[in-house]
N, C-alpha and C positions, 0 to 999 in steps of 0.2 A: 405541346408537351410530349418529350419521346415516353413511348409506352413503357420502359423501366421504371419511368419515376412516379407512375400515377397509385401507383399501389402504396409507395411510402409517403405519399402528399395524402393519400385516403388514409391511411394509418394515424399521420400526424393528426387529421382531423378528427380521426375517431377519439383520438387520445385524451383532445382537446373537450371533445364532446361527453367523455366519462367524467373529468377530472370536475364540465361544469355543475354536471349532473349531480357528482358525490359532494359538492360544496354545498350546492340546495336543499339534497335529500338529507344531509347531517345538519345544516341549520333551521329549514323548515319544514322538516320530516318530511318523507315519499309520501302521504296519501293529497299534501298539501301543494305540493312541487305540481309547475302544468309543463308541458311541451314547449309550451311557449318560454316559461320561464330560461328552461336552459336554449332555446334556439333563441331567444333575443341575447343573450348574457354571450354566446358565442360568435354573434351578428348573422345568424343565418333566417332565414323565412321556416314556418313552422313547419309547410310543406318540403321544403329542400331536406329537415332533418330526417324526414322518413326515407331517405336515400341510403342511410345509414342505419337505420331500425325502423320495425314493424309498430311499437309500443314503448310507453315508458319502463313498462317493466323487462323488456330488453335491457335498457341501461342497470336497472338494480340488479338484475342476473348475472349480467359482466361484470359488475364491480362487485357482487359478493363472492361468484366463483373465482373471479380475478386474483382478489386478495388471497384464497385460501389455496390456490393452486401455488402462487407466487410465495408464498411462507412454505410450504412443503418441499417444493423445491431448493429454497435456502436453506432450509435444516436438512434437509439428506444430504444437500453438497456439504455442509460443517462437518455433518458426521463420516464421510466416507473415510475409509480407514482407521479411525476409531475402534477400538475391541474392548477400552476396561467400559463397565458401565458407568462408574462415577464421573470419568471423563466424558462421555458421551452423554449422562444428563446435564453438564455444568454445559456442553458445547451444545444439546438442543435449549436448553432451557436462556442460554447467551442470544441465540439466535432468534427465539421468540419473541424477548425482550425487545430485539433491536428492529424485528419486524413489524413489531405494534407501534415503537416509537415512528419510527420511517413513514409509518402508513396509518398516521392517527387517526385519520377520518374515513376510511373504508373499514378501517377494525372497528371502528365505534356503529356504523352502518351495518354491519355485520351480526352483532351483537344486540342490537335493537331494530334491525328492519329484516331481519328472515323471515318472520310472518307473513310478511307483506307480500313474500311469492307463492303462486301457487302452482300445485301439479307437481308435475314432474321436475320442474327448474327447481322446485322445494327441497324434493326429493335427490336431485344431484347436487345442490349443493351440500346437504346436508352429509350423503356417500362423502364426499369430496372433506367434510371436514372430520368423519369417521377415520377416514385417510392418514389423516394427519394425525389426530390423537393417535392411532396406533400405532404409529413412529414410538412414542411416549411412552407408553404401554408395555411394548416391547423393552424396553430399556428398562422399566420397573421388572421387570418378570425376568429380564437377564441378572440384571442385582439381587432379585429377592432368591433365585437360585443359587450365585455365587456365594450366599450369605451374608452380602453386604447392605441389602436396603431390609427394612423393616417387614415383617408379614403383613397383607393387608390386600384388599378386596384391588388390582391394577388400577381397574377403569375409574375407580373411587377417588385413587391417591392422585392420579393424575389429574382428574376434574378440580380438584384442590390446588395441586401444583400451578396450572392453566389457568385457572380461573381468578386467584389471585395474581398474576401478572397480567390478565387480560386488563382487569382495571386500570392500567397504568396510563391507560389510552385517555381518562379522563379527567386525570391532572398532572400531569408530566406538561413544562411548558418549556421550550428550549431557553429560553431567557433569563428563567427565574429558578429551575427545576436543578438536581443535583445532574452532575454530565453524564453522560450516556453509561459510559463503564465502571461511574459509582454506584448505578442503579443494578446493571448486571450484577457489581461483587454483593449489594448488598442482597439481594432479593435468592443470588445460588446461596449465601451464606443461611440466610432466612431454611431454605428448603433443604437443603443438605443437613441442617439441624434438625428435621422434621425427619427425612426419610431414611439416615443411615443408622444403622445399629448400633445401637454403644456395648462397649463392654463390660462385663459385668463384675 
């Protein structure tokens, strides 16, 4: 094998190796999930997997910083260029939507398996999703300046905003569920009615 291709053949397996992992640890929870499980499910010996990690909590490390690095980065790219803030909530809060949907099973990991890390890897992912909410934040604090979003405590109104779209992750089904950008309009319609000023 020429030495260029062995890094993306190691890639592909690592990819392989997460995607089996995050199937397991969101049907039979992480503390249930063995090594084994996912090195038979991907046909590898359980020893050959430690080639690619130290522990199984290596794998829930990557797939929860994974997901939140990877959402942060799609809503900064949505946003760039962007200056009103109402555009720039409808364009982060689009993006959220459509990262939970994309990624149902690492957002729903995320959201019920943090505990399960400990240390330090706790403690960056958790930086890492601090990260992201303040993308949000910002944006409430640019509105509530220009006098277009409502007064009220940032970090509050966002955990409301976020956290009602997080659940989507738990019954949105592509087959049965309303299409992806009938969910965006309804849910910005939802929150835009909650945070902008009316007049009086």
């Amino acid at each position: 094998m020429p030495e260029s291709d062995a890094p993306a053949k190691s890639n592909v397996r690592m990819d392989e190796i997460l995607n089996s992992a995050a199937n397991f640890f969101y049907t039979k929870g992480y503390h249930a999930t063995s090594i084994e499980d996912v090195a038979r499910d991907v046909g590898m010996l359980k020893g050959s997997l430690y080639y690619y990690i130290k522990s199984k909590e290596d794998l829930l490390y990557g797939l929860l910083l994974g997901v939140m690095e990877q959402g942060t980065g799609k809503v900064e790219k949505a946003l760039e260029g962007v200056k009103d803030p109402v555009e720039r909530l409808e364009k982060g809060i689009e993006q959220h939507i459509e990262h939970i949907i994309r990624n149902q099973v690492r957002v729903g990991l995320f959201l019920h398996e943090f505990d399960s890390l400990s240390g330090r890897r706790k403690q960056r992912v958790h930086e890492s999703q601090k990260e992201y909410q303040k993308i949000f934040t910002g944006i409430i604090k640019d509105g509530q300046s220009s006098g277009v979003f409502i007064s009220g405590e940032p970090d509050l109104l966002v955990d409301a905003m976020l956290g009602m779209c997080n659940w989507i992750y738990r019954w949105y089904h592509q087959e049965n569920s309303p299409k992806l950008e009938v969910v965006k309009k309804t849910f910005i319609g939802l929150i835009k009615g909650g945070i902008m000023k009316r007049e009086r």
